[in-house]
C-alpha positions as CSV (number, residue, x, y, z in Angstrom):
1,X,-14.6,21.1,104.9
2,X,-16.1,20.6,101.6
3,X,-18.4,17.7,101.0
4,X,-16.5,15.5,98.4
5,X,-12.8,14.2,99.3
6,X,-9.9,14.4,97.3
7,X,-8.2,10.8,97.3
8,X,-4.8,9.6,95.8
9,X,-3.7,6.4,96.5
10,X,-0.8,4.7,95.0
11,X,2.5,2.8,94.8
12,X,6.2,4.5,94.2
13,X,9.7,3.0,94.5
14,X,10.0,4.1,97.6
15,X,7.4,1.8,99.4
16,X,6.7,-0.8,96.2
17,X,9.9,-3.2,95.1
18,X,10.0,-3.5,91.3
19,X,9.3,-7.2,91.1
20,X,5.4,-5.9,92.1
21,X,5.6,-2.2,90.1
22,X,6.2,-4.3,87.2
23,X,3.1,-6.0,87.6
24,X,1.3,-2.8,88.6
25,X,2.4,-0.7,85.7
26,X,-0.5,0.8,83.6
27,X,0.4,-0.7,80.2
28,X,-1.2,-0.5,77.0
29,X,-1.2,3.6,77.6
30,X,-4.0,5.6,79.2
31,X,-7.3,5.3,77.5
32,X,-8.4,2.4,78.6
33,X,-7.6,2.9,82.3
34,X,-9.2,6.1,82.1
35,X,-12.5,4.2,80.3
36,X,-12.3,1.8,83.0
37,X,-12.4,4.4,85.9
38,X,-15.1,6.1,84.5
39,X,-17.5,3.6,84.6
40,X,-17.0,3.7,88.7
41,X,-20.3,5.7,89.6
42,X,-18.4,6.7,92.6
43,X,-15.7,8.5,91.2
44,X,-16.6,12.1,90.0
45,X,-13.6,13.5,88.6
46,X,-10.0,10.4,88.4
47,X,-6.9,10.9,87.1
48,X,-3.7,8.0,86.6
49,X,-0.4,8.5,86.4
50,X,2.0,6.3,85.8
51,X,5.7,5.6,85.7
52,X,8.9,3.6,86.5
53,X,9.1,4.8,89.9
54,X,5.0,5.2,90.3
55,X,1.7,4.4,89.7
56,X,-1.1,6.7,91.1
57,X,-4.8,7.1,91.2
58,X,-5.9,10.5,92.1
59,X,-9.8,11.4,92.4
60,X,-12.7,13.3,94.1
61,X,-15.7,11.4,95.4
62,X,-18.7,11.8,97.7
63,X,-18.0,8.6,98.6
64,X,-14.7,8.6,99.7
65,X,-14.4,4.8,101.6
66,X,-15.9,3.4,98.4
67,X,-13.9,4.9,96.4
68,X,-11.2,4.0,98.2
69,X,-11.6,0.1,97.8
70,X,-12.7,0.5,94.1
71,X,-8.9,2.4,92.9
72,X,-7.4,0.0,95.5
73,X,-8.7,-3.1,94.0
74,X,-8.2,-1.4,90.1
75,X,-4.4,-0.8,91.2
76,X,-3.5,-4.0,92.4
77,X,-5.8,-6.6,90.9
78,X,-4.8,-9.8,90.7
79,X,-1.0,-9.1,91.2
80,X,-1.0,-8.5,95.0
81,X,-3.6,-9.9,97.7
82,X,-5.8,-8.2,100.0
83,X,-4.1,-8.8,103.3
84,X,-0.5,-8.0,101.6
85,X,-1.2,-4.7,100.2
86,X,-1.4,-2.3,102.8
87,X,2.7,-3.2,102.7
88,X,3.1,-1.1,99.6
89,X,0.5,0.9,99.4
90,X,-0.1,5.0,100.5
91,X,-3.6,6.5,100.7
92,X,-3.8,10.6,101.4
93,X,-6.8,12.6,101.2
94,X,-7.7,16.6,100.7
95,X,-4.7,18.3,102.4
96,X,-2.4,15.5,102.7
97,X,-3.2,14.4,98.9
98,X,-2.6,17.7,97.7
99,X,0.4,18.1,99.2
100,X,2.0,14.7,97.6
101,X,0.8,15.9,94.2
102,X,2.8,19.1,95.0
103,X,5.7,17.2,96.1
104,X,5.6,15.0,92.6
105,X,5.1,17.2,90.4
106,X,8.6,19.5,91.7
107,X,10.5,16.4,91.8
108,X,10.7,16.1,95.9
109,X,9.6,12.9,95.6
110,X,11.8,11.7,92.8
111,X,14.3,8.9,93.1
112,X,16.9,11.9,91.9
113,X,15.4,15.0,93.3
114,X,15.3,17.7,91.3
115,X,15.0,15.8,88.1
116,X,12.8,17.3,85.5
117,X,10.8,14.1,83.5
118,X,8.1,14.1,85.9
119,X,6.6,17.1,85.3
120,X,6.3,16.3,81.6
121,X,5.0,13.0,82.7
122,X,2.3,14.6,84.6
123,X,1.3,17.2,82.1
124,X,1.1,14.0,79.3
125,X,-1.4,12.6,82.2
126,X,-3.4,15.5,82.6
127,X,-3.9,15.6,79.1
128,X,-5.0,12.3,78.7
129,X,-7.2,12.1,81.5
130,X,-8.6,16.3,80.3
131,X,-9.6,15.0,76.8
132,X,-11.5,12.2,78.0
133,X,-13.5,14.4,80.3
134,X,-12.2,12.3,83.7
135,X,-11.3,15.5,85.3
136,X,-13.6,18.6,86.1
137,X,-13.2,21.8,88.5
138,X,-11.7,20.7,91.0
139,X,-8.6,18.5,89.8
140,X,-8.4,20.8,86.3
141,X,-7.8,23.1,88.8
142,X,-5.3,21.1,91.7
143,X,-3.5,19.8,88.4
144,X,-2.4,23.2,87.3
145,X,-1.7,24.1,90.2
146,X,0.8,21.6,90.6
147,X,2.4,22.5,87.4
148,X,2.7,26.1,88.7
149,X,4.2,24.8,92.0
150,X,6.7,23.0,90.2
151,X,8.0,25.9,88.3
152,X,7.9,28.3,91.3
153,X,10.0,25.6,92.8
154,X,12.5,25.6,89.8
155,X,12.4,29.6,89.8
156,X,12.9,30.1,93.7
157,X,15.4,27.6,94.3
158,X,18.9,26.1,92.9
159,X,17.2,22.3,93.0
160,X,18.1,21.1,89.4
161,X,21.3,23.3,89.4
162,X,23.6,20.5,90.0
163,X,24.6,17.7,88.3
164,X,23.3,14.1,89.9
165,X,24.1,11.6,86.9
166,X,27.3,10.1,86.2
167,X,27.1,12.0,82.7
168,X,25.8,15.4,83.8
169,X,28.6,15.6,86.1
170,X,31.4,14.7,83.5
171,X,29.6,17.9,81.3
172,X,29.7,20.1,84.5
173,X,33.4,19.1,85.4
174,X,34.5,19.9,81.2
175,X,32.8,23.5,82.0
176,X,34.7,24.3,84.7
177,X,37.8,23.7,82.7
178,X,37.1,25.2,79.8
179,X,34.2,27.7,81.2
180,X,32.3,27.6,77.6
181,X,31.9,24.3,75.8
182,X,30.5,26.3,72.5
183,X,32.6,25.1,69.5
184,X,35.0,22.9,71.2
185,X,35.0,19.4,69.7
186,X,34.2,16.0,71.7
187,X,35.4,12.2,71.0
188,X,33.3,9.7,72.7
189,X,35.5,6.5,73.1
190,X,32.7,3.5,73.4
191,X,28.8,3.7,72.4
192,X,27.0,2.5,75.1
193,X,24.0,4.0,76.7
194,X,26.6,6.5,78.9
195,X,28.2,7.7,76.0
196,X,25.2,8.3,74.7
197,X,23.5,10.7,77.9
198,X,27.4,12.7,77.8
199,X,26.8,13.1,74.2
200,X,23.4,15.0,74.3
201,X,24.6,16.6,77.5
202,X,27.3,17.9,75.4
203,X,25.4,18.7,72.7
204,X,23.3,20.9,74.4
205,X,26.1,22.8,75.5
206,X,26.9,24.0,72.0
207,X,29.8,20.9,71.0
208,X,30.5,21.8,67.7
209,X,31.6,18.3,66.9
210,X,31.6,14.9,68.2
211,X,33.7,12.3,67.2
212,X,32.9,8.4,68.1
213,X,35.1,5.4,68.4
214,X,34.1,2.2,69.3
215,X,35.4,-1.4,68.6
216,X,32.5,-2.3,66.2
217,X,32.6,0.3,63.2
218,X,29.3,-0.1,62.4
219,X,27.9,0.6,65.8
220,X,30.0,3.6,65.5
221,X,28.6,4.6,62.4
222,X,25.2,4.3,64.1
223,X,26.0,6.7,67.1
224,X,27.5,9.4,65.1
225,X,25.0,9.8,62.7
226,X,22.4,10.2,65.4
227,X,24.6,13.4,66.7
228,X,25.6,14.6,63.3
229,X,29.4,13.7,64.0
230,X,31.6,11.3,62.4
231,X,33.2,7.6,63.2
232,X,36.7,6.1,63.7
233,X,38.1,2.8,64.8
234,X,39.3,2.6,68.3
235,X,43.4,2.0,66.3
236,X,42.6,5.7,65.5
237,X,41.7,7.2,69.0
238,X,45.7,8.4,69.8
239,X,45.5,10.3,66.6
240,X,42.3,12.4,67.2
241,X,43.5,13.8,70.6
242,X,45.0,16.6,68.4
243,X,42.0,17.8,67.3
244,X,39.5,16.9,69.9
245,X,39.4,19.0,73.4
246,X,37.1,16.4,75.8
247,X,37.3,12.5,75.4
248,X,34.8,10.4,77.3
249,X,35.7,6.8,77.8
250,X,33.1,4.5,78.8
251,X,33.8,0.7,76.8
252,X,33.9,-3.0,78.3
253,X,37.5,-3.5,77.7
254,X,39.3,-5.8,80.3
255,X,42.1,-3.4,80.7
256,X,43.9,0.1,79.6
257,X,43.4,1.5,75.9
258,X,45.1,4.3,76.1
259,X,48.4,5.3,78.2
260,X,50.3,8.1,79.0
261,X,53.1,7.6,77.2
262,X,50.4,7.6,73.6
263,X,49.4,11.0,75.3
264,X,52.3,12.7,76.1
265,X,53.0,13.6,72.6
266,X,50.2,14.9,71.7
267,X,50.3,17.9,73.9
268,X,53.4,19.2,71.6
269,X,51.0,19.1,69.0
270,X,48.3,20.5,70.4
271,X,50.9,23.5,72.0
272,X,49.9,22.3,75.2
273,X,46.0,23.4,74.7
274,X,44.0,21.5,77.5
275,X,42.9,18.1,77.1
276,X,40.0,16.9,79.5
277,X,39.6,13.1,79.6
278,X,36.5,11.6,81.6
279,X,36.8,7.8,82.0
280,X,33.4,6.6,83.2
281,X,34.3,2.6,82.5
282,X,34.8,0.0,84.7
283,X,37.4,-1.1,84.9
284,X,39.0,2.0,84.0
285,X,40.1,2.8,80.2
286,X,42.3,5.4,81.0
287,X,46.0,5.3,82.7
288,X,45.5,7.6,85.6
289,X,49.4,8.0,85.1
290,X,47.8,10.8,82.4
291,X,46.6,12.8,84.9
292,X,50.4,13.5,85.3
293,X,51.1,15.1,82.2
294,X,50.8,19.1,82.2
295,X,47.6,20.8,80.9
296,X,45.8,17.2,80.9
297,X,42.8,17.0,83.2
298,X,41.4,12.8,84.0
299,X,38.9,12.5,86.0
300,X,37.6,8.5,86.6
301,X,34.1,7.3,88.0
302,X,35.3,8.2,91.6
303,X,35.7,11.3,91.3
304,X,32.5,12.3,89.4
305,X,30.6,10.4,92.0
306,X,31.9,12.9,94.6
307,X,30.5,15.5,92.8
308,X,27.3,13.7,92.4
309,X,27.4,13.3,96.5
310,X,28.3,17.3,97.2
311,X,25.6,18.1,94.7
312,X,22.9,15.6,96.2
313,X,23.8,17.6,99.2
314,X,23.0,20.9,97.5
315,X,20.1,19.8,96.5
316,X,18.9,18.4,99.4
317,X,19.4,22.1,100.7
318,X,17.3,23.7,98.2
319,X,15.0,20.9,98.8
320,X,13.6,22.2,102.1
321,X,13.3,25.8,100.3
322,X,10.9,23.8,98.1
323,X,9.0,22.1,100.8
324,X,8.0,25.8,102.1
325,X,6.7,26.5,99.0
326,X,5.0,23.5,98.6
327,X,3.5,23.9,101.9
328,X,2.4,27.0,101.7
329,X,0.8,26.1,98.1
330,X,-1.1,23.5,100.0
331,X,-2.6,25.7,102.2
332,X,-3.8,28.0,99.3
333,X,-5.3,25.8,97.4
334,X,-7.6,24.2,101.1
335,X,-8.5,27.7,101.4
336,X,-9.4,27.8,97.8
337,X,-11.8,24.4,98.3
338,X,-13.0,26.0,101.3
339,X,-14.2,29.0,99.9
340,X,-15.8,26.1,97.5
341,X,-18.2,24.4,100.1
342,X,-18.8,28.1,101.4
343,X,-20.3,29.7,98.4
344,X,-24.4,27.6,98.9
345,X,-24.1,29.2,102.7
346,X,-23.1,32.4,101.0
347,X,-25.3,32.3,97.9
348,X,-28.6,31.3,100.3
349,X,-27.9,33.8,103.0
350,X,-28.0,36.6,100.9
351,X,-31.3,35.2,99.0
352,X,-32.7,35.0,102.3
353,X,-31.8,38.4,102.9
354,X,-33.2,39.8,99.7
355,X,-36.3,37.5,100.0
356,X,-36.9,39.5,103.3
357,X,-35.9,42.9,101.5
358,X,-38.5,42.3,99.2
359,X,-41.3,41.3,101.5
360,X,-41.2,44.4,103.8
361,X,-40.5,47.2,100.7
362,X,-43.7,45.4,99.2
363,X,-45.8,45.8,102.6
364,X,-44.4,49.3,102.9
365,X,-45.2,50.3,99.0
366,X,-48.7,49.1,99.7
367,X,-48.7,51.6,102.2
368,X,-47.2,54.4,100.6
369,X,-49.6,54.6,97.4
370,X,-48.4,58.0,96.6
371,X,-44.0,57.6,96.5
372,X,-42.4,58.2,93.7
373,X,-39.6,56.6,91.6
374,X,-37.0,58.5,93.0
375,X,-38.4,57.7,96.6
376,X,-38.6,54.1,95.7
377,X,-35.4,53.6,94.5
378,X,-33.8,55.6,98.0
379,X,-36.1,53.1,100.2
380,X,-34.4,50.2,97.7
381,X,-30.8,51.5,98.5
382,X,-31.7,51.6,102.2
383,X,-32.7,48.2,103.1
384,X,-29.9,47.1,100.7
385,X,-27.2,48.8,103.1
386,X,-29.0,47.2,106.0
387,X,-29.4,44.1,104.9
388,X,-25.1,43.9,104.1
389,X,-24.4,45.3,107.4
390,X,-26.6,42.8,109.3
391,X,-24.9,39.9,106.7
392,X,-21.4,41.5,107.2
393,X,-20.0,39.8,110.6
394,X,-21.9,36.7,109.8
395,X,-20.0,36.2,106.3
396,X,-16.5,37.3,108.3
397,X,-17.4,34.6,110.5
398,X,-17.7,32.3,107.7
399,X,-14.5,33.0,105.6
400,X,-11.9,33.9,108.1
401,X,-10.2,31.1,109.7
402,X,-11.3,30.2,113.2
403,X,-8.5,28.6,115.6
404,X,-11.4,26.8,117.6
405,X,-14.4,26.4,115.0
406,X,-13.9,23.9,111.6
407,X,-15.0,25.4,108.5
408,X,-17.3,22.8,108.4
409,X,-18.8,23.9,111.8
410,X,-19.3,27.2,111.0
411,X,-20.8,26.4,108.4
412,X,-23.5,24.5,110.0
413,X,-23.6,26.6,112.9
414,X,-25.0,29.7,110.4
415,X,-27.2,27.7,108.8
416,X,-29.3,26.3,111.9
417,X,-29.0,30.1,113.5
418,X,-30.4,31.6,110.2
419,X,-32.9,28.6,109.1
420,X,-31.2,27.8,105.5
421,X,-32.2,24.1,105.4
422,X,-35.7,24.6,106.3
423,X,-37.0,26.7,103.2
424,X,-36.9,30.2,105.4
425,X,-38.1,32.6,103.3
426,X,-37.2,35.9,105.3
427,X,-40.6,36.1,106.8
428,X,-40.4,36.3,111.0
């Protein structure tokens, strides 16, 4: 195994509550964390992340039970004490740490798997920490790799196919009933924060138009301008069914706006086009007696959560395509550190093996006062094929992968049997 330990320690909302993430959350932004860190002698390359759902300290150190307490006692402070921390906190190294990263960074570890925030997250990280030098070979080199494991993820499986938000699935229930959204025209009855989400998922499915109502004009006012659309009062929602195609109804009203029998009519006008309401509110805006009326599709909070629940379970399928992947990314990138802390046993035996070269062509030239430069050069070439065919199985032994022998044992098992750390210069 290489010499210096990859470490990531950390706190997510899986193991942490919010009450103490809140307290753990790297404000203020990155710098300064990432000046803090540095002055740790016994971290050699850190990086921090941090998030809603996580904070994480990732770095490579000689010293890896020092460094250990030092980003333990930087993560939690004050906030939690000693003997209650191991309650909330995970700690992986090499392999294992790797292999989280991997799982982060392609959303298997998200609190909606196959979300796509926090890769850009991890990239705005990365290049914090890269421009104030915290990260060298090593992590430069694990960090895009995780990047390139998340979008192997996203290209080999259907993870973030599916919708997962109350929003997202309202948008993917509209395309199914009018397969392309591209110049039809949306009314968005409410403004609050889910009106909102529909609104750019909408939007970025080509919605030519979006309309907004809401009980307070100016609020209205506020919401349409941000989407380029236009405002009305809620009195005016039963006339703009005629021109609109999807209405999404999300406001605190205590009871129905809007019934069938305000609906009904409009269908004459609109010569029975189809008319797709999504009421997201509770309690509900819509009379489900709507659903009723021919060519009118309502769909209420239930029923987009039973798409969420069939798509969590699609995703949780192509979830276990992605651990494979991530796995087998993992093992690359080991084998890549290992051929790391092989290269000095490398590098020296063949020195060794020149060094030795050298010494016995120089006896023999002494010998041979009369060879020429053609002659020379063909007694070069031949101890330079002997010496790779006596280095060949020794440096198979080294790189291939041993079921009984470490890395780490074969590399100290070549250099006692060849005398690398006692200065052998190739002389017998």
């Amino acid at each position: 195994m290489p010499a210096e330990t990859i470490l990531l320690l950390g706190v997510n909302h899986k193991t942490t509550p919010l009450a103490i993430r809140e307290k753990l959350s790297l404000g203020g932004g990155y710098e300064a964390h990432l000046a803090a860190l540095g002055q740790r002698s016994e971290l050699d390359e850190f990086f921090v992340l941090s998030t809603c759902n996580r904070v994480e300290l990732l770095c490579l150190s000689g010293q890896p039970e020092a460094a250990a307490a030092s980003l333990e006692d930087y993560l939690f402070g004050e906030a939690v004490a000693p003997g209650d921390r191991g309650r909330y906190l995970y700690r992986y190294h090499d392999a294992a740490a790797v292999e989280h990263l991997f799982f982060v960074a392609a959303s298997l570890d998200s609190m909606v798997v196959g979300e796509t925030q926090i890769l850009g997250q991890l990239k705005e990280a990365f290049r914090q920490a890269s421009e104030q030098h915290a990260t060298g070979l090593v992590l430069n080199r694990l960090l895009h790799k995780a990047f390139s494991v998340a979008k192997r993820v996203r290209t080999e499986t259907r993870i973030g196919a599916s919708a997962v938000s109350i929003s997202y699935a309202a948008v993917e229930l509209a395309r199914k009933i009018f397969g392309e959204l591209r110049g039809r025209k949306a009314m968005l009855i409410g403004a609050g924060e889910m009106a909102e989400l529909a609104a750019e998922h909408l939007l970025s499915q080509g919605i030519a138009q979006v309309v907004v109502a809401n009980r307070t004009l100016e609020r209205a006012v506020a919401l349409a301008r941000r989407f380029q659309g236009r405002a009305v009062g809620l009195a005016e929602v039963a006339q703009q069914l005629a021109e609109v195609d999807i209405i999404v109804s999300s406001t605190g009203a205590p009871g129905i706006i809007l019934s069938r029998d305000e609906v009904r009519p409009v269908m004459r006008q609109r010569r029975n086009r189809p008319l797709f309401f999504i009421d997201i509110a509770v309690p509900r805006d819509l009379d489900p007696a709507i659903n009723e009326i021919d060519n009118v599709y309502l769909y209420d909070i239930d029923d987009l959560q039973h798409v969420i629940e069939l798509n969590k379970a699609e995703r949780e399928q192509e979830a276990v395509k992605a651990r494979r992947i991530v796995e087998e990314e993992t093992l690359q990138f080991s084998r890549w550190r290992e051929g790391l802390a092989l290269n000095p046993t490398i590098a020296a035996l063949r020195r060794q093996a020149e060094t030795a070269c050298r010494l016995e062509l120089d006896k023999t030239l002494a010998r041979l006062p009369q060879i020429n430069a053609d002659q020379r050069q063909a007694l070069e070439r031949m101890l330079q094929s002997v010496s790779n065919r006596l280095l060949h199985h020794p440096l198979l032994y080294l790189k291939n992968d041993h079921p009984c022998v470490p890395a780490q044992d074969r590399i100290q098992q070549v250099r006692t049997i060849f005398r690398l750390d006692q200065g052998d210069d190739g002389e017998a």
